[in-house]
N, C-alpha and C positions, 0 to 999 in steps of 0.2 A: 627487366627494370633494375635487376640490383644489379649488374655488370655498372648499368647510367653512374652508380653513385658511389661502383668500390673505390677510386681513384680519389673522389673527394673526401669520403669518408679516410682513406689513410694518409693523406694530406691534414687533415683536420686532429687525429692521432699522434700522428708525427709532429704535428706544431705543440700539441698538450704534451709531447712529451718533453719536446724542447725546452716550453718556458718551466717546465717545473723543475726541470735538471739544471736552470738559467741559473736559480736562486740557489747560493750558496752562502759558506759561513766561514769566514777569512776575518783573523783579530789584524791587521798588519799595522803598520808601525803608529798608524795615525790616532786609531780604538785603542793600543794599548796605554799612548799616551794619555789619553781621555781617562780609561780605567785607573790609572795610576792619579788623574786629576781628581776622580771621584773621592779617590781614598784619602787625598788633600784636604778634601771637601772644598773643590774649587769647584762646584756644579754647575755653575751658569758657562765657562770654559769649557767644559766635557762637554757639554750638550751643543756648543756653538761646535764640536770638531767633529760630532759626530752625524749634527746637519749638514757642512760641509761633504762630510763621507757618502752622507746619503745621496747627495747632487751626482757626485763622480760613478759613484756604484750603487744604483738603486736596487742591484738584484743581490748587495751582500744582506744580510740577517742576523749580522753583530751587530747592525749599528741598534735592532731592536731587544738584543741582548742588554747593550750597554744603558741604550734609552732607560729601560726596567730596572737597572743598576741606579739611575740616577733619581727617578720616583720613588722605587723604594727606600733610597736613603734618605731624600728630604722629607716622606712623610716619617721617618723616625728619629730626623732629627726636631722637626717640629709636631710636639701632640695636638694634632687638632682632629676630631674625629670626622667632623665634617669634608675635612679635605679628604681625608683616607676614604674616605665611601664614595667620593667624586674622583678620587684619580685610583679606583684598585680598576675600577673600567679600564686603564689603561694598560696597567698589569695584566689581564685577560687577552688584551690584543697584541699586546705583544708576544704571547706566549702561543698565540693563534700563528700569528707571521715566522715564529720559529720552528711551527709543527712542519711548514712548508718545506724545509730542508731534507735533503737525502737521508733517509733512514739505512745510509752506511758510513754516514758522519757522526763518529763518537761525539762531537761537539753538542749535537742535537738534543740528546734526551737531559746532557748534563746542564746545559744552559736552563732548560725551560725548568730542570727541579730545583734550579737554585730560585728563580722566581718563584716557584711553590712556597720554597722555605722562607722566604724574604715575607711571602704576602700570609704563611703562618704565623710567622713574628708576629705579623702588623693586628691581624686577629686577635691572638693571646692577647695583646699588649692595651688590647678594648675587652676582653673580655666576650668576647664570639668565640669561644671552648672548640665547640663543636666544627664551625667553621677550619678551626685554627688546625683539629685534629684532620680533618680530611685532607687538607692541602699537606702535613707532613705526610701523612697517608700515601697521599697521591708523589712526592718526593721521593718517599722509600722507595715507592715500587719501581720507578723509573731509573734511581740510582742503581739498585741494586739490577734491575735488567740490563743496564748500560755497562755496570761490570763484569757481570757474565758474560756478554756477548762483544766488549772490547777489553780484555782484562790487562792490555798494556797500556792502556791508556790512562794513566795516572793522576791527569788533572780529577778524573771523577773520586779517585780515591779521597782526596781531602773532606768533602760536602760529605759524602758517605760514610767517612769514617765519624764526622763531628754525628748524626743520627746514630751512628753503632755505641759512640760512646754516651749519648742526652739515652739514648734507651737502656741503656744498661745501667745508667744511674738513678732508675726512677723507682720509685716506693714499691715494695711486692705487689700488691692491688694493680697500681698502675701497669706494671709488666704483666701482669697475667692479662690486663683486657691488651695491650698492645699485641700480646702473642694472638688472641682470640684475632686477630686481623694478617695473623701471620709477619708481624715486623717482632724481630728479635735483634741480640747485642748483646754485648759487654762492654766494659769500659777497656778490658782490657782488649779487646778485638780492635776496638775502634777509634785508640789512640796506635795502635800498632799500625794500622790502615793509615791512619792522620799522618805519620811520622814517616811512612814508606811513600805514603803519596807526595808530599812535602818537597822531598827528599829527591825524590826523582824526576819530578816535576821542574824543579828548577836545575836541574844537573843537563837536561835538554833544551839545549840553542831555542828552537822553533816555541817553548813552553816557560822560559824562563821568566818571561814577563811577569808569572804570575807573583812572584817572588814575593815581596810585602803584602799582598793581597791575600797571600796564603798563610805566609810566617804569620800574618795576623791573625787570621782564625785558629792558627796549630798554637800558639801563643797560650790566644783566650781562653781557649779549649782546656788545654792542659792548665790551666790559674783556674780556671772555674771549676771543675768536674774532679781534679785530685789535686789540687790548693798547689801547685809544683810553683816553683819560682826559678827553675833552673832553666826551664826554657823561654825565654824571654828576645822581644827582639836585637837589641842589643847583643845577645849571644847568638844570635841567629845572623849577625852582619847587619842588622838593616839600618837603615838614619833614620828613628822614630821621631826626632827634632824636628821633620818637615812636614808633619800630618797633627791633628789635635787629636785626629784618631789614635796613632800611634804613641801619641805622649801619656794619653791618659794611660792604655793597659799599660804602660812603662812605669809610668808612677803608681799603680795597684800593684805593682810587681816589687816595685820601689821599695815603697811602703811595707807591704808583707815582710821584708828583710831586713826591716829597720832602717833602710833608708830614707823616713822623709825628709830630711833636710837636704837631700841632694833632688829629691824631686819637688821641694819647696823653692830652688832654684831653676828650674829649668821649668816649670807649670807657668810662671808668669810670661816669658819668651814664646809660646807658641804662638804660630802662625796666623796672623788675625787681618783683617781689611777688607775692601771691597770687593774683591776677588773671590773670598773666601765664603760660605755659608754662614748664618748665625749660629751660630753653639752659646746659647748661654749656657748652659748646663756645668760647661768647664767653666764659669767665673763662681759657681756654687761648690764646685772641685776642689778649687783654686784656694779660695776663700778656706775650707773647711779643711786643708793641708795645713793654710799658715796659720792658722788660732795655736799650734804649739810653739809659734817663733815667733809672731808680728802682730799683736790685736790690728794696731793698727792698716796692714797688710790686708789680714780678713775681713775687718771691717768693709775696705774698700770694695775687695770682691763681691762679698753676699751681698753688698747693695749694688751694685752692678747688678750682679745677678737678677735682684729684683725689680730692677729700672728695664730691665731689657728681657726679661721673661716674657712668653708670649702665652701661657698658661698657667694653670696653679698646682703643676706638679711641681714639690721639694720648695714648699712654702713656709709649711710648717717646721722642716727641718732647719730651713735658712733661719728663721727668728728662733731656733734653740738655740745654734749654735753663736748668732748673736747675743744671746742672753749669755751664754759661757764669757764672750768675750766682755761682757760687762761685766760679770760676777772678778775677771783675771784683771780688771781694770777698777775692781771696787768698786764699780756704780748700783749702788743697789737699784734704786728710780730704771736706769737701763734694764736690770735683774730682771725686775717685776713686771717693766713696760713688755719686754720681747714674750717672757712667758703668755702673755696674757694675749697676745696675736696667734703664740704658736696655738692657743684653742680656739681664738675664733676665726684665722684667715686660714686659705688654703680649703685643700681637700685630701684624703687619706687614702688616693690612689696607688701611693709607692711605699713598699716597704721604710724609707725613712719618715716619711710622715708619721704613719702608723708607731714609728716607734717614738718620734717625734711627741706623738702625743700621749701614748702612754708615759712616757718617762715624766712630763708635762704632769698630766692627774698625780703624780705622787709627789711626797717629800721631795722639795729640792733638797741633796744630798751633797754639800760642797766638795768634803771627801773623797767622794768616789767620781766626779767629774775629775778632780784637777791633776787625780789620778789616771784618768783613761787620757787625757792630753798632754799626759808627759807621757805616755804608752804611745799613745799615735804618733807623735813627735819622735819616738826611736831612743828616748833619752831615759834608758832604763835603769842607771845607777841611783838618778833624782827619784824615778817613778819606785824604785826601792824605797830609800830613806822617807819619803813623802809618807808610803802607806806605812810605814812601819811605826814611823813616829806617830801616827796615828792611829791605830792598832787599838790603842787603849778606851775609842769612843766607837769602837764595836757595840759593846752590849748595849747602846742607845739608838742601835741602828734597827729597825723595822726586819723583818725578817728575809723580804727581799732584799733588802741593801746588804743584808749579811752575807748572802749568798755571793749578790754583786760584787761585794767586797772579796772573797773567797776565789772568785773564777779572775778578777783582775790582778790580784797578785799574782796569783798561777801562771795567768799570760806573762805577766812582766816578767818572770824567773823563767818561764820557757824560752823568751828571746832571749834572757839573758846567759842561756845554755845551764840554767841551774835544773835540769831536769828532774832529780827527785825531790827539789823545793814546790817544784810545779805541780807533781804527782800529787801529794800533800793537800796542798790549797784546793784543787780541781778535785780531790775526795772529798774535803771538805764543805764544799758547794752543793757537791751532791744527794751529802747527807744532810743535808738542810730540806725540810719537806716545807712547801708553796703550795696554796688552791691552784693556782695556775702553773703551765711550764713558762719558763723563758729562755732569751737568746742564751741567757748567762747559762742555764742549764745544760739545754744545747752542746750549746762550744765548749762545757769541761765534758762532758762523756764522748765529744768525737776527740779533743786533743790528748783526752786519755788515749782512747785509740791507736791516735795517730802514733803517743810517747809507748806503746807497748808495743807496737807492731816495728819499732823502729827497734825496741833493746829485743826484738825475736818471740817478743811474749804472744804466742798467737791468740792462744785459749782468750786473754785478757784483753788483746784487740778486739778479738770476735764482740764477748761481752762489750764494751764500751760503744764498737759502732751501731749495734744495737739496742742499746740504749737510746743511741742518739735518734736512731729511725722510731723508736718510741714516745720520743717527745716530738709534740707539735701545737700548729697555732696560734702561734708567736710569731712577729716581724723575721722572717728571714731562712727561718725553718728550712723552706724548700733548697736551698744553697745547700746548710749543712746536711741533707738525707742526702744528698749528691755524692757530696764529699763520702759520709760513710759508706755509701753503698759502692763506690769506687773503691773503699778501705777492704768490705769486705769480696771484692771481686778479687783483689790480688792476693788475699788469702789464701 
């Protein structure tokens, strides 16, 4: 009886081996163009090329790469929670249809941990912790398996590097339970990883594509985790003018160097229409660039912003930063009117809310506003004479605003390369005791840091980044522990 059925049976073997080996994973010239649409935020385009793709080759497995690329962008570019819990089902299947691939396709494990990391984001970003910690969980492991066992394949270096460096910048506490699961880092590992994958990646024909797609995260990465401004896409070759993705980290990049005025010109020109996805986010950008060149400019934006908002994140911030622009226009009636939404609209999900509203419960402080917006605006010789000439309604100022007042000149005098004026002011802040920490606290003991580690003062670095990792909960905190703990990695 088993002779009857060996012939079928390896007939039937040999057909399961066939379809499984059928399905492969090919980006070719069609997905990459779609990929590079994604990052346009042209997603209704990407998704029409990569059904097309699917008709012709129904056994490739990029196009369910790409698919995942395009869900998880739109649920972060629009916060709706509801959508996210209805389309992460989707994320899960597609990351089922990628398991299908040859397990000797470096492509394989690298694809489905970026949907990890993608569908971690989306987690965090609701507040599913736990959720959010197992899917990076489940990235590291596969990352880092996919490097050992294809270590020339360098597309995976990038994603992997970006985890060596977010883990190596997280709070002691945080790294000890992250080692208890065996995921480890440096900053400095995992920008060195970021930069050689980068690097290499686009120097190869068959892998170049990834170009902007990568320079984008080695960009953010390096702005986020050690505040750098040197790598930027623009120095990296790329046309950031043709993405609002890429405009915006251009102009944080901008901005950090004193250039807003050149990124208050090129923010209004980005790429907008029906082709395009909704971003409002950038007309609350946009807005909150020009209030140091054009009320009337900002004006236009933040309400834009809030005509075409599809949620109530950066609500509270939008009506502060409109009350600024009444206060720069003299309207007090405006002054009072926008204060008095920034506490009852909106909700205190984003760090500018949050801080939106605290600044809100206190003294308005005209002073130290029209100070921070000739600071943002890059116009630091004004933002000198401004504070200085005012200097002398100091002792009238509440004990926070003194501090405030203290850590804003220091900034101004550290762009303006006046570094031991800086040094000065930012001691000065610090030796101001508060019930509470704040940002202003914060940011003078990490840009002490930052001013001692730069004139070789190590001892004095160490001291300040530490500090900084000492102060917390305050709007924003989690940025600056990043930053020091990247200060004290290169140490």
């Amino acid at each position: 009886m088993l002779k009857r059925y060996t012939i079928p049976l390896i007939l039937i073997l040999c057909l399961s081996f066939a379809n499984g080996n059928a399905q492969y994973i090919k980006l070719d010239e069609n997905l990459q163009r779609a990929l590079e649409n994604v990052l346009e935020l042209k997603l209704t385009k990407a998704k029409s090329i990569v059904d097309s793709v699917s008709l012709s080759q129904k056994d490739n497995l990029a196009c369910s790469y790409i698919n995942a690329i395009i869900v998880s962008n739109k649920l972060l570019l629009h916060e709706d929670r509801e959508e996210f819990d209805k389309e992460r089902e989707k994320l899960e299947k597609y990351i089922e249809e990628i398991s299908k691939a040859s397990d000797s396709d470096p492509q394989k494990k690298k694809m489905i941990s970026e949907i990890h990391l993608a569908t971690a984001i989306l987690h965090a970003k609701y507040q599913n912790n736990i959720r959010a910690g197992l899917e990076f969980y489940t990235a590291y492991n596969l990352l880092k398996s996919n490097f050992e066992k294809f270590p020339d394949h360098y597309p995976t270096y990038v994603p992997l590097g970006v985890l060596y460096a977010a883990i190596g910048s997280l709070p002691e506490g945080y790294q000890s339970i992250a080692s208890l699961f065996g995921m480890k880092g440096s900053v400095k590992e995992g920008m060195n990883l970021l930069h050689k994958g980068y690097w290499r990646t686009i120097s190869n024909k068959e892998t170049r594509f990834y170009r902007d797609y990568y320079g984008f995260i080695y960009s953010y990465t390096a702005f986020k985790i050690q505040g750098r401004t040197d790598v930027s896409l623009s120095s990296l070759g790329i046309n950031f003018k043709k993405s609002s993705n890429l405009i915006y980290l251009e102009s944080l990049i901008d901005i950090q160097k004193g250039d807003a005025q050149k990124a208050f010109e090129y923010l209004p020109k980005r790429p907008k229409g029906d082709e395009y996805e909704n971003y409002a986010f950038m007309d609350y950008h946009t807005g909150k660039v020009a209030i140091a060149f054009s009320t009337d400019s900002a004006r236009f934006y933040l309400h834009k912003f809030l005509k075409e908002s599809e949620d109530d994140y950066y609500l509270k911030s939008t009506y502060r930063y409109l009350s600024w622009c009444s206060m720069l226009d003299g309207d007090q009636k405006g002054l009072k009117d926008y204060r008095k939404l920034v506490r009852t609209k909106g909700s205190l999900k984003t760090g500018a809310d949050r801080q939106a509203q605290k600044e809100c419960e206190a003294n308005f402080n005209e002073v130290l506003i029209k100070g921070r917006i000739l600071f943002d605006g890059g116009r630091y010789s004004d933002a000198i004479s401004y504070m200085k000439a005012n200097e002398i309604k100091l002792k009238g100022f509440s004990t926070q605003d003194q501090l405030e007042f203290h850590y804003r000149l220091g900034r101004i005098y550290q762009e303006d390369e006046k570094k031991n004026l800086a040094v000065k002011e930012f001691t000065k802040a610090l030796e101001i005791e508060t019930e509470d920490a704040s940002f202003a606290q914060g940011n003078s003991a990490l840009q002490l840091g930052n001013t001692y580690e730069l004139l070789g003062k190590k001892d004095l670095a160490k001291k300040y980044y530490e500090k900084t990792l000492s102060l917390q909960g305050f709007p924003f905190y989690e940025g600056l522990h990043q930053q020091a703990k990247a200060g004290l990695d290169r140490l």
